[in-house]
N, C-alpha and C positions, 0 to 999 in steps of 0.2 A: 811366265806366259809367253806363247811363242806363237805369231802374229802374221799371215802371210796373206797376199792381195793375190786375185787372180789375173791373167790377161783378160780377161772374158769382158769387163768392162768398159777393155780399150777395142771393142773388136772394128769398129766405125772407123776411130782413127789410124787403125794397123790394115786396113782394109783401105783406104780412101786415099792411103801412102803419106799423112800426115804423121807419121812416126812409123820406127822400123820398132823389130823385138827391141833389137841394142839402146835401141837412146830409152825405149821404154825400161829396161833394167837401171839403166845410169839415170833414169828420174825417179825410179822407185826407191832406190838407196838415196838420193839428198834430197828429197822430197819427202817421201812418206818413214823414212826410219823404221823399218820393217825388221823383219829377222829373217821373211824366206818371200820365196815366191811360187807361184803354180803358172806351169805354164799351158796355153790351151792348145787341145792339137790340131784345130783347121787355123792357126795363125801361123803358122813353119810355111813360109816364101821357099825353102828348100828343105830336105832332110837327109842329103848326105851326110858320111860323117863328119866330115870338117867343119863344114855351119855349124853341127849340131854341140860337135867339140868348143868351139869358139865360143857359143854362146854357156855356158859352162865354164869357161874361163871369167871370161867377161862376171858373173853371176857372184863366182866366188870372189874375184879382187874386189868387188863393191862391195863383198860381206854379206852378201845373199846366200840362205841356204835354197839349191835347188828344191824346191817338195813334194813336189808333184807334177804331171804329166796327165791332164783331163782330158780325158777321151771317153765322154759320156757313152757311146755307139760300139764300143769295144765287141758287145757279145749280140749286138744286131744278128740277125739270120743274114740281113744280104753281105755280112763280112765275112774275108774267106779267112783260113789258118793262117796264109802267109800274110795279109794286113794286121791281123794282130798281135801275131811273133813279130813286124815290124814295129809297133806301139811301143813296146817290150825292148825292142832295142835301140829306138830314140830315147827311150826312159835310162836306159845304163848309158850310153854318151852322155846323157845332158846331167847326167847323177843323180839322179832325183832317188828320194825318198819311198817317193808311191807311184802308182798308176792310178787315178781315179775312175771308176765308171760304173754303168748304172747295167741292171738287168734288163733280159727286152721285153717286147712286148709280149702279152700271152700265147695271140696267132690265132687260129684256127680251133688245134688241140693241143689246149694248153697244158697238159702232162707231155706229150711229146714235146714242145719246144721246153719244158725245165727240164726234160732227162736231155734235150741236145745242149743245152746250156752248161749242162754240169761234165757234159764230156768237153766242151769247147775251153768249161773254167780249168780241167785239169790240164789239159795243155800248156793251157796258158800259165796256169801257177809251176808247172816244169819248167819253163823258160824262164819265167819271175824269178825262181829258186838258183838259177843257175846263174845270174847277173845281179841276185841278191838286192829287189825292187820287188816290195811288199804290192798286191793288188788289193784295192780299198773297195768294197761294194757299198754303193747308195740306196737305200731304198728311194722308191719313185713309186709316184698313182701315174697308170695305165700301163706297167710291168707285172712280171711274174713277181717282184718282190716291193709291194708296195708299203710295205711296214717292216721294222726292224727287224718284228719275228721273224718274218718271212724270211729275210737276208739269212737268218739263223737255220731256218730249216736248210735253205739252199748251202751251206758253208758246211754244215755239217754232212751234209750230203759228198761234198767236193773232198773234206777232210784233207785240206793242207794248210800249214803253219803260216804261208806263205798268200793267202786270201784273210782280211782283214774288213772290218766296220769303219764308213764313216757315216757320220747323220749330220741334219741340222740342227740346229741349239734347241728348237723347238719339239723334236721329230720325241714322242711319249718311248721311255727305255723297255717298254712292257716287253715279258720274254727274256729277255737279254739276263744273261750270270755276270756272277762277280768275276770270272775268267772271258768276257768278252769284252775285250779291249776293244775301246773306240778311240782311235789313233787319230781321227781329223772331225774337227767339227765347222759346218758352214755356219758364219754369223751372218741371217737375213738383216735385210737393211727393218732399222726397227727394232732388229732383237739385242741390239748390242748392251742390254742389261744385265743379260740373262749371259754375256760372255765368263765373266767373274764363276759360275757356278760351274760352265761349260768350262771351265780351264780345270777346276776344281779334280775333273771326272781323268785320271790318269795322265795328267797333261797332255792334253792331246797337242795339236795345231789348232789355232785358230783361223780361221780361213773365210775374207771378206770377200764378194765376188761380183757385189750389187753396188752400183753410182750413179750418180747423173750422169748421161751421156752427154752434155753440152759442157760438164767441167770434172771428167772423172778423178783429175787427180784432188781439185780441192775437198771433193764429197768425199772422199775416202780417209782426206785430209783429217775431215771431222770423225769420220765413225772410230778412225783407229785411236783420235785420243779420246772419245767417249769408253772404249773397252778398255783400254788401259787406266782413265782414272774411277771406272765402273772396280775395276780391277784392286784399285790404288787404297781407295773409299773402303773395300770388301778387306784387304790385310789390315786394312788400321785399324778396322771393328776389330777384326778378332783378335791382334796384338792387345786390343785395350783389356779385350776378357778375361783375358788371363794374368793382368792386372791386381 
């Protein structure tokens, strides 16, 4: 099981300048015992490449796998080529794993914004390809892809190796083959039961993203060993089965 918190739920405190990304990575590794982290893309205070490097350094002597680089707004209309070839290349700095992000909204006429989506996703999967940072698509309600399948029609539309599934613990697999890898899964605060099965499914990521915002790191504190002994509970059954 492989286990990662986002920034997302520190965004108050990285915002209000009561912690920086840095000291936020050095509490995630002796605090929460993590295995990776996601980081969000409106918390970058800068994104030359030297920050971007550093924090990447930083990430890895903690024992942090970088895993991602959330940038929900990726295929937005009002985003141009160059802000999302830029996404793309804070995501190779900072080493990450993935790019997470979600499809836009429908618009207007909504065949027209999925045929500009699927020209904006090959771009961008050529750039991905080329700094070797997998793009993860979410489905979302009030997108063009608001269920799994849909993710499915749109990817095969796209048809590059390099455009990838994430969903939520909860989000129904309908549609989806035995060759559609789901490489990251969001565990809603709540669903951390259902983690154990969600790990089951190709090992993805596990990926927590939801806290209390008055003590994010204790609330996290809790959920991450609720899914690891959800986790812990779920191998000892089936060790005993085979008993």
């Amino acid at each position: 099981m492989k286990v990662a918190v986002s920034s997302s739920p520190f965004g108050a405190l990285l915002a209000g300048g009561q912690t920086t990304q840095l000291e936020w990575l050095e509490r995630c590794a002796s605090e929460l015992a993590l295995d990776g982290v996601v980081f969000a893309r409106e918390h970058f205070p800068r994104t030359d490449a030297e920050y971007v490097a550093q924090l990447r350094k930083i990430a890895v002597d903690l024992g942090l796998v970088p895993v991602a680089l959330d940038d929900p707004g990726l295929f937005d209309a009002e985003r141009s080529t160059e802000e999302r070839l830029a996404t793309i290349e804070i995501a190779a700095g900072l080493g990450t794993l993935f790019v997470l992000a979600t499809l836009p909204a429908p618009g207007e006429v909504p065949p027209a914004t999925f045929v500009g989506a699927v020209s904006q996703a090959k771009a961008v999967a050529r750039a991905a390809k080329a700094v070797n940072v997998t793009v993860l698509l979410e489905p979302r309600a009030g997108t063009i892809a608001p269920a799994a399948a849909d993710v499915r029609h749109f990817l095969k539309d796209v048809d590059s190796a390099w455009l990838r599934y994430a969903l939520d613990a909860a989000d129904p697999r309908t549609g989806l083959g035995a060759r559609d890898r789901v490489l990251l899964v969001r565990i809603a605060d709540g669903d951390e039961a259902v983690a154990a099965d969600a790990a089951e499914d190709a090992r993805p990521w596990l990926l927590l993203d939801a806290a209390d915002p008055g003590d994010p790191f204790g609330s996290l504190r809790t959920r991450i060993a609720l899914v690891r002994a959800t986790a812990a509970k779920k191998a000892l059954a089936g060790a005993s089965a085979f008993r």
